[in-house]
Each structure stands twice: as C-alpha cells, then as structure tokens.
C-alpha positions in Angstrom: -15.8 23.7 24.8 -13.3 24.8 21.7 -13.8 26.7 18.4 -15.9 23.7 16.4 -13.6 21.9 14.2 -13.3 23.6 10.2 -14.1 20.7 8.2 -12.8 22.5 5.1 -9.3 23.8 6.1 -9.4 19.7 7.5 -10.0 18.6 4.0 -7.9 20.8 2.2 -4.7 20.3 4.6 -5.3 16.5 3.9 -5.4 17.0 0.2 -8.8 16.6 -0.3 -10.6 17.7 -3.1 -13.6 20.3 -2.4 -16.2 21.4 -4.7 -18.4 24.4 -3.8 -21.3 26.9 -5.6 -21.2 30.2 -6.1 -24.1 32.2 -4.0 -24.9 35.5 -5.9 -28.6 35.7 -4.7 -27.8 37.1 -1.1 -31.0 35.2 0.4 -30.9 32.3 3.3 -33.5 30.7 1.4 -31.8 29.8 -1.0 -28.6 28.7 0.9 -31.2 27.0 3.4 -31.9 24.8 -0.6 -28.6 24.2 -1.8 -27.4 23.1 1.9 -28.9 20.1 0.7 -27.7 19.2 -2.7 -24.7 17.7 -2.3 -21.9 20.2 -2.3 -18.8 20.3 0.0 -18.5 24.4 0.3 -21.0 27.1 -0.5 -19.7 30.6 -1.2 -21.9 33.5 0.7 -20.0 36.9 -2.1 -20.2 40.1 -0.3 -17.9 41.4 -3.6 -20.0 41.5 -6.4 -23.5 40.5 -4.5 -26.2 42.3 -2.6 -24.8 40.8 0.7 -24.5 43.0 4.0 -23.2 41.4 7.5 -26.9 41.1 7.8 -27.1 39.1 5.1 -24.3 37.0 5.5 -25.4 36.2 9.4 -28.7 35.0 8.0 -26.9 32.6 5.6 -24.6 31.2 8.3 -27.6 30.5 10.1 -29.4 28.4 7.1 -26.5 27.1 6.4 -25.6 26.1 10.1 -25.6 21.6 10.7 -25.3 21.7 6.9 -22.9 19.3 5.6 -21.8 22.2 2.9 -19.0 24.5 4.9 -19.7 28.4 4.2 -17.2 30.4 3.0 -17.4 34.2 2.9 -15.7 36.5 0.4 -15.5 39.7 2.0 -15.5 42.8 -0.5 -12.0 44.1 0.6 -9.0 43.0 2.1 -9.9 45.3 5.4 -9.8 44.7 8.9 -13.2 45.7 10.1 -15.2 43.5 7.8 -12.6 40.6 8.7 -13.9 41.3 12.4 -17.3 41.1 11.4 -17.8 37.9 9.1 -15.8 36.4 12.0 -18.0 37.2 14.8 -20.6 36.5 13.2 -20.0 32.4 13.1 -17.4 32.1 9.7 -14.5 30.2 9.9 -13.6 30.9 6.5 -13.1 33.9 4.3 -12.0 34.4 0.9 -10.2 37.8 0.4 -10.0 39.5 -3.3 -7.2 41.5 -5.2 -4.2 40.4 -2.9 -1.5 41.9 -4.5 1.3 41.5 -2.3 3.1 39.5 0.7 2.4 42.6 2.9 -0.9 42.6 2.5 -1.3 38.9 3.0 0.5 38.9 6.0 -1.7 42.1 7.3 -4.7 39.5 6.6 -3.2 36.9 8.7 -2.9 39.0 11.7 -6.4 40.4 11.0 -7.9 36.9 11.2 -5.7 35.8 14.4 -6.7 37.5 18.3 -3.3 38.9 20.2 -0.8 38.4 20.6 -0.5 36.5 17.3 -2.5 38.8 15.6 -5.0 42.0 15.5 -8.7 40.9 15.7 -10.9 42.5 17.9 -11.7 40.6 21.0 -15.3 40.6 21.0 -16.3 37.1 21.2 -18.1 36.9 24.5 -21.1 38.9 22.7 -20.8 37.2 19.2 -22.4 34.2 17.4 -19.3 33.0 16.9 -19.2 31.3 20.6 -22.4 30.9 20.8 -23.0 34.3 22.8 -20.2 33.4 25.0 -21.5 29.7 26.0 -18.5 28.5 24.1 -16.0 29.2 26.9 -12.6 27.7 25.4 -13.7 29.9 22.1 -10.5 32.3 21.8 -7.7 30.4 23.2 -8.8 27.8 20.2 -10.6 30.0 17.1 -7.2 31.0 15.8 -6.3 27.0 14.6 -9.6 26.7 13.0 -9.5 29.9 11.2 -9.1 29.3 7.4 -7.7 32.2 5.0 -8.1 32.0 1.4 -6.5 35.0 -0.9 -7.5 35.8 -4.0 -4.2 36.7 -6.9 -6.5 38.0 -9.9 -4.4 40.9 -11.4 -1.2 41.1 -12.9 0.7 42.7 -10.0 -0.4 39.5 -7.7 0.7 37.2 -10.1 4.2 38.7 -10.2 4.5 38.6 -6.5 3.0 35.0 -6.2 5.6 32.7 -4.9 6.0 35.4 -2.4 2.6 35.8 -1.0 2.7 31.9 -1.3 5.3 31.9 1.0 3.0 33.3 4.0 2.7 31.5 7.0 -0.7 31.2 8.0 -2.4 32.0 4.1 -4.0 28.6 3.7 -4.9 29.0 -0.4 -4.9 31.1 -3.1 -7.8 31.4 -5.1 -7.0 32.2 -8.6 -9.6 34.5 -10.2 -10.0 34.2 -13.9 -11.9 36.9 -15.3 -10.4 40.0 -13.4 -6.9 37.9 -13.7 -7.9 37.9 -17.8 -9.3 41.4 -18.4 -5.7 42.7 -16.1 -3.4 40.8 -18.9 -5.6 41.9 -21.7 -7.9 39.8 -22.0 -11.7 41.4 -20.8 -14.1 38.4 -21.2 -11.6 35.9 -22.8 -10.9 33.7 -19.7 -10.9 30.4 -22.2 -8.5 31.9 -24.9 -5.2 29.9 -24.6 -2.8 32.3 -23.3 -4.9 32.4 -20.4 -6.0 28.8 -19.7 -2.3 28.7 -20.2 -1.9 31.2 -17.4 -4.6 30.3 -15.3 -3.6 26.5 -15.4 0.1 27.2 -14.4 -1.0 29.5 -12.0 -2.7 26.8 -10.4 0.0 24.3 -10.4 2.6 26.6 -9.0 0.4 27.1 -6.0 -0.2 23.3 -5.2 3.2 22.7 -5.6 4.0 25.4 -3.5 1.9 23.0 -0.4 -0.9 25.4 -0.5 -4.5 24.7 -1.9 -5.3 25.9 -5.2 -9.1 27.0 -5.9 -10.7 28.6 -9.0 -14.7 29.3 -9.9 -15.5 27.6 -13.5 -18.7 26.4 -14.7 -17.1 24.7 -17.8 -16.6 21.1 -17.7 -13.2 21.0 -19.9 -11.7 23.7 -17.3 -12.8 21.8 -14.6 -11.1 19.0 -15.2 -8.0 21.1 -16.6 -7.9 23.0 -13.0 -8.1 19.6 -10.8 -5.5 18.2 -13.1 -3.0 21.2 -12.5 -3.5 20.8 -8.6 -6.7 22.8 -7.8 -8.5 21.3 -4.6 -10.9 23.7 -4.1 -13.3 24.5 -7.1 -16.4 26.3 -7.5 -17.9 24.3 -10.2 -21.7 26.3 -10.1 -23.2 29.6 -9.7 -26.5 29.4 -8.4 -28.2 32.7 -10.9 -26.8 30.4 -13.5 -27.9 27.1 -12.1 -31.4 29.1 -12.3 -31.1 31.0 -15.2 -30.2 28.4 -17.4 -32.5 26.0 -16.2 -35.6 28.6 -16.3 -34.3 29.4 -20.2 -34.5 25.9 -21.2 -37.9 25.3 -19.4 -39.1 28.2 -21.4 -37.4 27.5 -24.4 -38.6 23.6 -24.6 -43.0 25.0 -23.9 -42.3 28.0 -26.1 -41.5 25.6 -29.1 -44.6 23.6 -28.6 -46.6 26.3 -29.4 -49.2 26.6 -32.2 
C-alpha cells in the first residue's frame, strides 16, 4: 500500500479550480457538517483559531472519506508543527508570513523525509499510515505532500518571483488583510490600490505555473481573483456563514413584533 493519492495537489497541478471554507470554529462537528455541503477543500486554521494538534486530529477524522480535502494552516512556518499536522493524517498545509526563498525552501525540506528533506521519521506509530498498516507509506508520502505558502506582507511580496521559483512550493496563497494593513492599508482590503495589488499579485503567481489562492467572501473579488488566475479560493468562513445567517433569522422575527 502507498501514501493515498492528494486529490487537491491532483486538481490544482491539472489546473483545476478549487473552492474551499474557512473553519474558525475548531470543532469536528462542524467539519463532520460542512463535509457534506458541497465544497472541494475545507481549511482546519491553527493561526488565528482555537485549534491544537488535538483539535486538528479530530477534524481529520470527521473530515476523513469526505469528498472536501482538508487543509491545515499551521500557526508558523516551524518544523515541529510541520511534523505534527503530518503525522497526524494531512497532506496539505498552508504556511503564513513567508517572507523569503530561504524560508520556503527550509519548508520544503521540513515537509519531505531524508534524504530529500528533514521530517522526522515517525510514521510507523502515526495516523498518517494508518499506525504503520500502510507499509509503502514513506517511500511514497513525499509525492503526495502538498505545500501552500502564504506572501501577506510587504517584504514577501518583494521577494515573490523568487520564493515562486521554489521547487517543491506548490502555491502561494495571497493574504489580503495582513498583505493590506503591511502597505498601509489596516482593514481596507477592497480599496483600489490593493485589489490592484492583490489581483496582480495573483496573476504573477499563475503565470509563474504555480497555483494561486486567496480567502474572499465577496462576490465581485471572487470573480476578480479567478479571473487574474487564482485556482484555489476560499470563498466562505463558516462563523460568518453562521453569523450572518443567525442575524438575519433574528432580524426578519424581531421586525414582526408588536
């Protein structure tokens, strides 16, 4: 038996376009409910969400014969989480504030066993190979491993034909609001200096062969980002998906009151 086959990096290296959800709520229940509604990738954030390798194991496990592929933004760049999400069953990680060429090389190697690379050879004991009942697992993890690097500040976006030219990065995710608030523009993601930005960004990276990717809930951007060459898109958050439809729930009963 070999490392199961990464339906995403698949899609994405035959052009396909992906669209995923944001998950904020750090709960398997709720991955176990959007599993089902139709999207091609759900994001499990261990940046900016409650998420602990606890967490995310219990998400990859909701989320496991699911047609939606999980992806896992780690909170930093740093090899010993990179060991972790993997052994715990992802195939695909999404790494914020790379800056540089260096450092997305040293993520390559993180992600890939020796001699190729630095990861930890623990596999026999993880999830990942099904507690060591996938035999063939490390001689054949390394192809299906799928690397994703976030450019979101001003210094990455200097340097980002050259982290573009990284053998072994598979896309570059570009991320709008800390991208926005680093240029000088905190909370301003739609003025037009930075769809501008944002939108070339995006169109130097799918030209460059790699896949593009950006989080937007609004429709116009949407459409903007797959027309400048984006391929993977987060095009819902799930608090907001919530939020806004609690809010308008509440909003349409509370107006029928006497």
């Amino acid at each position: 038996m070999s490392a199961p086959l990464n339906t995403f990096k698949k899609a994405l290296s035959d052009g396909e376009t992906q669209l995923g959800c944001w998950m904020s709520m750090a709960e398997s229940y709720t991955a176990e409910i959007l599993s089902g509604a139709g999207f091609d990738w759900l994001l499990i954030d261990g940046e900016h969400s409650p998420n602990d390798i606890r967490s995310i194991r219990d998400q990859m496990m909701a989320l496991k014969g699911s047609a939606s592929h999980p992806v896992v933004r780690v909170p930093v760049g740093e090899t010993w989480i990179l060991k972790q999400v993997l052994d715990v069953g992802v195939q695909t990680v999404l790494v914020p504030m790379v800056e540089t060429a260096e450092q997305a090389r040293d993520l390559v190697r993180a992600c890939h066993y020796p001699p190729n690379g630095t990861r930890g050879v623990g596999y026999a004991v993880g999830r990942v190979s099904n507690f060591g009942q996938t035999e063939n697992y490390g001689p054949t993890a390394d192809a299906q491993i799928c690397l994703l690097v976030q450019v979101e500040n001003k210094t990455g976006l200097e340097n980002l034909d050259e982290i573009l030219a990284v053998e072994g990065v598979d896309g570059v995710f570009i991320g709008p609001a800390d991208l926005s608030a680093s240029l000088g523009y905190l909370g301003q993601t739609m003025h037009p200096d930075m769809q501008a930005t944002i939108l070339g960004a995006l169109k130097r990276i799918s030209d460059s062969g790699k896949a593009a990717g950006i989080l937007t809930s609004d429709d116009g951007m949407i459409q903007a980002s797959l027309d400048a060459g984006a391929r993977f898109v987060a095009v819902a958050m799930d608090i907001a998906l919530l939020l806004n439809s609690a809010k308008a729930v509440a909003a349409k009963w509370q107006n029928t009151k006497s």
